[in-house]
C-alpha positions as CSV (number, residue, x, y, z in Angstrom):
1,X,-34.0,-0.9,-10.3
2,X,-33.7,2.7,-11.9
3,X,-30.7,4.1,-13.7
4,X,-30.6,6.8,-11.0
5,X,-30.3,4.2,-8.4
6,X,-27.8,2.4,-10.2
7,X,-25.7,5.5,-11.2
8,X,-26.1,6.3,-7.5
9,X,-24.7,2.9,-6.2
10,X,-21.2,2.8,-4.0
11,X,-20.2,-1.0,-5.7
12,X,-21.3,-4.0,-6.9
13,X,-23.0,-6.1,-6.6
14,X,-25.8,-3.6,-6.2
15,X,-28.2,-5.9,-4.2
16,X,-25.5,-6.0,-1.2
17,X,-22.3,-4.0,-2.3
18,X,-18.9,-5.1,-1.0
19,X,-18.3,-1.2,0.4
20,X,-19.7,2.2,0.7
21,X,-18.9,4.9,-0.8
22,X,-15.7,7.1,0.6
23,X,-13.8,9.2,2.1
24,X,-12.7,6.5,4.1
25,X,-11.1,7.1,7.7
26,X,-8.5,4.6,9.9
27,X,-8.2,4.9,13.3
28,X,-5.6,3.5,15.3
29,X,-4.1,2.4,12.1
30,X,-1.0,0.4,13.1
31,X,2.7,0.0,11.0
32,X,5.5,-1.9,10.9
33,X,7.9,-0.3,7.7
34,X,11.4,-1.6,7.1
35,X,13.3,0.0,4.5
36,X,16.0,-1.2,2.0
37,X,18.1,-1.3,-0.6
38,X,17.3,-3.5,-3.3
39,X,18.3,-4.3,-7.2
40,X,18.3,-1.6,-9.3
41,X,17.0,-3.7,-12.6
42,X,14.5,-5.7,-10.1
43,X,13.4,-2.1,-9.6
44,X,13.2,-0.8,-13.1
45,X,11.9,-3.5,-14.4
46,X,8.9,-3.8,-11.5
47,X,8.3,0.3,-12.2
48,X,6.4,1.4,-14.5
49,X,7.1,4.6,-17.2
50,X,7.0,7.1,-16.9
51,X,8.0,6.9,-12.7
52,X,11.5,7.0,-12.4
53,X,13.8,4.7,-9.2
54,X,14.2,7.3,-6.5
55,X,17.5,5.4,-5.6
56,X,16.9,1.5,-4.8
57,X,15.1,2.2,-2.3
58,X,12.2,-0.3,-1.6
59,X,10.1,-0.4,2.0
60,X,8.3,-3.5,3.1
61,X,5.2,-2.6,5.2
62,X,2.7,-4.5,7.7
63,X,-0.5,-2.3,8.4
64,X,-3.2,-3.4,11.2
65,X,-6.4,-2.0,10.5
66,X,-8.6,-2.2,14.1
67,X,-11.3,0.2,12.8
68,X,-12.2,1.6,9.6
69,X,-15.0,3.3,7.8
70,X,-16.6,0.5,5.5
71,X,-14.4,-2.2,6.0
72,X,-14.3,-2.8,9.2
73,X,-11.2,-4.7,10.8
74,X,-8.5,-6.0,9.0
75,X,-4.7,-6.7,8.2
76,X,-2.4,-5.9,5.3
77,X,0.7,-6.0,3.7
78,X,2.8,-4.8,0.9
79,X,5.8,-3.7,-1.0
80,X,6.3,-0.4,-2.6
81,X,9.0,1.7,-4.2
82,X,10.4,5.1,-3.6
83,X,9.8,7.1,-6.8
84,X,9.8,10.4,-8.8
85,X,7.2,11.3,-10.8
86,X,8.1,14.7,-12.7
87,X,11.4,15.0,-10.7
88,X,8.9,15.1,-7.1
89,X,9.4,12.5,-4.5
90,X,6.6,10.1,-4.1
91,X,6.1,6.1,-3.6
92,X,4.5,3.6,-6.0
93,X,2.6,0.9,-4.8
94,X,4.1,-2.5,-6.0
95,X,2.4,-5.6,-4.4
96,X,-0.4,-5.7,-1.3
97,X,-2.1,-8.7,0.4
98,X,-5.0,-8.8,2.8
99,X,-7.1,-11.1,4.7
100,X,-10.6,-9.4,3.8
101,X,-12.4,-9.1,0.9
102,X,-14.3,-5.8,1.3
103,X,-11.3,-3.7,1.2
104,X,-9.6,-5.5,-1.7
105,X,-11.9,-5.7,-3.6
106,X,-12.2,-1.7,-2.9
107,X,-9.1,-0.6,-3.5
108,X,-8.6,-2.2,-6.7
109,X,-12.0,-1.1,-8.2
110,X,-11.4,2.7,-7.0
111,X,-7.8,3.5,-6.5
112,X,-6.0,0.5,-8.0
113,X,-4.1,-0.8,-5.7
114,X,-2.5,-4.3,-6.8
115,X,-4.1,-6.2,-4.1
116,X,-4.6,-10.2,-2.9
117,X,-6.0,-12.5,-0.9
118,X,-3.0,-12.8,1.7
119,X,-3.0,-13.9,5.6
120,X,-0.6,-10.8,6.9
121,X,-0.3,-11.1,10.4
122,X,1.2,-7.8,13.0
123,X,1.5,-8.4,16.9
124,X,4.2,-8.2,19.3
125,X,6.1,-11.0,20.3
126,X,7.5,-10.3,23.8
127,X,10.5,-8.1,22.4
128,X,9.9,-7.6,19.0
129,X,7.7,-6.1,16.7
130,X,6.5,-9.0,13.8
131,X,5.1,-9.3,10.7
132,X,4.7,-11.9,8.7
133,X,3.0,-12.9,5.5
134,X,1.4,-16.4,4.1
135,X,0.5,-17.3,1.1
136,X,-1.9,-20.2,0.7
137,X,-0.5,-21.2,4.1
138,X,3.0,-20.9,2.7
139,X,5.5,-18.3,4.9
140,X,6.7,-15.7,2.2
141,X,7.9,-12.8,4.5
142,X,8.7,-12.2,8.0
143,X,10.4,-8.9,9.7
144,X,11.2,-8.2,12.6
145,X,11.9,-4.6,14.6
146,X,12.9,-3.9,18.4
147,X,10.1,-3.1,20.4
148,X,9.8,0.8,20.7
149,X,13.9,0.8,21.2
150,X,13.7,4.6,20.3
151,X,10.8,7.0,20.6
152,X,10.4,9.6,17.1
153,X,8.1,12.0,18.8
154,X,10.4,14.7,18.8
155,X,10.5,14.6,14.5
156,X,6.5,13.9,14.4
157,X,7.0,16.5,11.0
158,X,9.1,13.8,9.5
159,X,6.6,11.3,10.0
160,X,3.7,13.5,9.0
161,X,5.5,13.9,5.9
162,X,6.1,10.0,5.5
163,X,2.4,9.8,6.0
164,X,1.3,12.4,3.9
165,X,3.8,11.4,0.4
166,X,2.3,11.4,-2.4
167,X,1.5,7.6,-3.4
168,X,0.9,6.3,-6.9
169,X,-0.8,3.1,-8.0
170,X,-1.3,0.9,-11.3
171,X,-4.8,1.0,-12.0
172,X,-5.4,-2.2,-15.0
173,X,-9.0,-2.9,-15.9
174,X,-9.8,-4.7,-19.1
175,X,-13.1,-4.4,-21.3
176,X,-15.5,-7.4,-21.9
177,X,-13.3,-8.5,-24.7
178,X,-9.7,-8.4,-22.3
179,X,-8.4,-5.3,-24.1
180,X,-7.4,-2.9,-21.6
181,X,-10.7,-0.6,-20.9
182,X,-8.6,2.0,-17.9
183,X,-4.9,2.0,-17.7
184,X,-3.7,5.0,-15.7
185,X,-1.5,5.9,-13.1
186,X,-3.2,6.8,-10.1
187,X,-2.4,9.3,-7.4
188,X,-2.9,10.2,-3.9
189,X,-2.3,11.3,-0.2
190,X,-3.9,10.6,3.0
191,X,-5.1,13.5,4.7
192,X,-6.2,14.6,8.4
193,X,-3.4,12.4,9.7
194,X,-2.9,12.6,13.8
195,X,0.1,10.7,14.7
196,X,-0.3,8.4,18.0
197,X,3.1,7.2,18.4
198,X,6.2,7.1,16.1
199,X,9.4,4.5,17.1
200,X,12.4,3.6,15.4
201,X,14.6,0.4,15.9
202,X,16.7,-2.1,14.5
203,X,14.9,-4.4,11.8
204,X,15.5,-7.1,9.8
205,X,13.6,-8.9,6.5
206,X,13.3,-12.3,4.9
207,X,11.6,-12.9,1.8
208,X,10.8,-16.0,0.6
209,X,10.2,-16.8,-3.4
210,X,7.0,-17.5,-4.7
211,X,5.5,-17.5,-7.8
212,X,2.0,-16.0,-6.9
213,X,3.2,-14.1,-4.0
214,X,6.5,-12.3,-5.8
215,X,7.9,-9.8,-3.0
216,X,10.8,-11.4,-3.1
217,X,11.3,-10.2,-7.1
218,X,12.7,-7.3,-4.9
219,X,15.5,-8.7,-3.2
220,X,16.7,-7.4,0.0
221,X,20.3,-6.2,-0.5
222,X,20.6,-3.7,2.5
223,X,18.5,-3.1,5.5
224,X,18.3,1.0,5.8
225,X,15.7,1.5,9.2
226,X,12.9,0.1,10.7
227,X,9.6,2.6,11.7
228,X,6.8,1.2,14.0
229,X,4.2,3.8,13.6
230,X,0.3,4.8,15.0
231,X,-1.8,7.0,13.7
232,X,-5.0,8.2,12.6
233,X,-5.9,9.3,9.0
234,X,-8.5,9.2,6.4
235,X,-7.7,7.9,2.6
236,X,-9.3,10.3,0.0
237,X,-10.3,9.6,-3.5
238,X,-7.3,9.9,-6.0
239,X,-6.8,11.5,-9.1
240,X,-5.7,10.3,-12.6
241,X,-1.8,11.1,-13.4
242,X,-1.0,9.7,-16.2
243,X,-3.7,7.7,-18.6
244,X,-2.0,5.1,-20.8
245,X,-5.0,5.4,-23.3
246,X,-5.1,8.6,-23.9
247,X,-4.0,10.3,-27.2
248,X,-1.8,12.9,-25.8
249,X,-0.7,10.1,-22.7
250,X,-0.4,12.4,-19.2
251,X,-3.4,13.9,-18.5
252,X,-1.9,15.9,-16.1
């Protein structure tokens, strides 16, 4: 093997890599997103500097992935936190867990993203939209939403815009000898988004403590709105925000 074609590789390990390389486009990408307010130190403490809480406002999300570039089908789930980072509006990334290892292991090696092995599970159950979440066969989360109780399609800007936020991850990698090797905060949006179908409804949340699986380190204290949303839309690469390593700190 050549140092071209190594240099050239999408990921290890080389002799069969896990993914190829990106962009990387969803289609029919499913969502169940129920909003809340949560505590305000749980918050602080779970956000890293130099993002600021945007409120205490945290979203729990269930995402079904039926067909995507690379990684074929799969389910996921995750916490994140509305944020500002310079005084703009975006959402940080706080916990994700999946049932396939070709797309976590890709989205923590490229764009950070703190993901797990999880078993998220999204379907309909007669009248209600449900997620829930296992951990080593152990129930940790469960929402629920009415079934497409109230159509959105007349504000698909609003959910463009949702879509489109700017999202920041935690990107930790340490060197051969465990110091950190890249700390940075990582940023992106997803692009060429064509919304299928946008609902809102009545929602509801239970977390369940865990120590492996800590969603419920954000507690839910208020249930704000529920979105059931379907769309198509293509994850670029990111860019680095803010590198932890650096002499100066932000990069830019």
């Amino acid at each position: 093997m050549t140092r071209d074609e190594i240099l050239s590789a999408s990921s290890m390990p080389l002799s069969s890599p896990s993914y190829p390389k990106g962009p990387y486009r969803f289609v029919n990408r499913e969502y169940l997103v129920i909003h809340y307010e949560s505590d305000p130190d749980a918050i602080r403490e779970m956000l890293p500097e130099p993002l600021e809480p945007d409120g205490n406002h945290v979203f729990f999300e269930w995402m079904k992935m039926p067909d995507s570039t690379g990684f074929g089908d799969y389910q996921e789930s995750g916490i994140g936190i509305s944020a500002l980072w310079r005084g703009k509006p975006c959402q940080y990334t706080a916990q994700m867990y999946l049932d396939d290892e070709s797309p976590t292991t890709g989205g923590r090696e490229i764009w950070g993203f703190p993901k797990k092995i999880g078993q998220p599970n999204l379907r309909v159950a007669h009248d209600t939209l449900t997620g829930t979440l296992n951990y080593d066969e152990e129930r940790v989360a469960l929402g629920t939403m009415g079934y497409k109780y109230q159509s959105l399609a007349e504000h698909e800007d609003q959910t463009l815009a949702a879509l489109g936020k700017l999202s920041v991850n935690l990107k930790f990698i340490p060197d051969v000898d465990g110091s950190p090797k890249i700390a940075q905060l990582v940023g992106y949006r997803m692009r060429d988004i064509v919304v299928k179908g946008a609902w809102a409804g009545p929602a509801r949340l239970h977390l369940v403590p865990h120590v492996n699986c800590r969603v419920a380190d954000l507690p839910v204290r208020k249930i704000l709105y529920g979105r059931h949303l379907i769309a198509d839309l293509t994850l670029p690469y990111g860019e680095v925000l803010h590198d932890y390593l650096a002499e100066q700190g932000t990069t830019r």
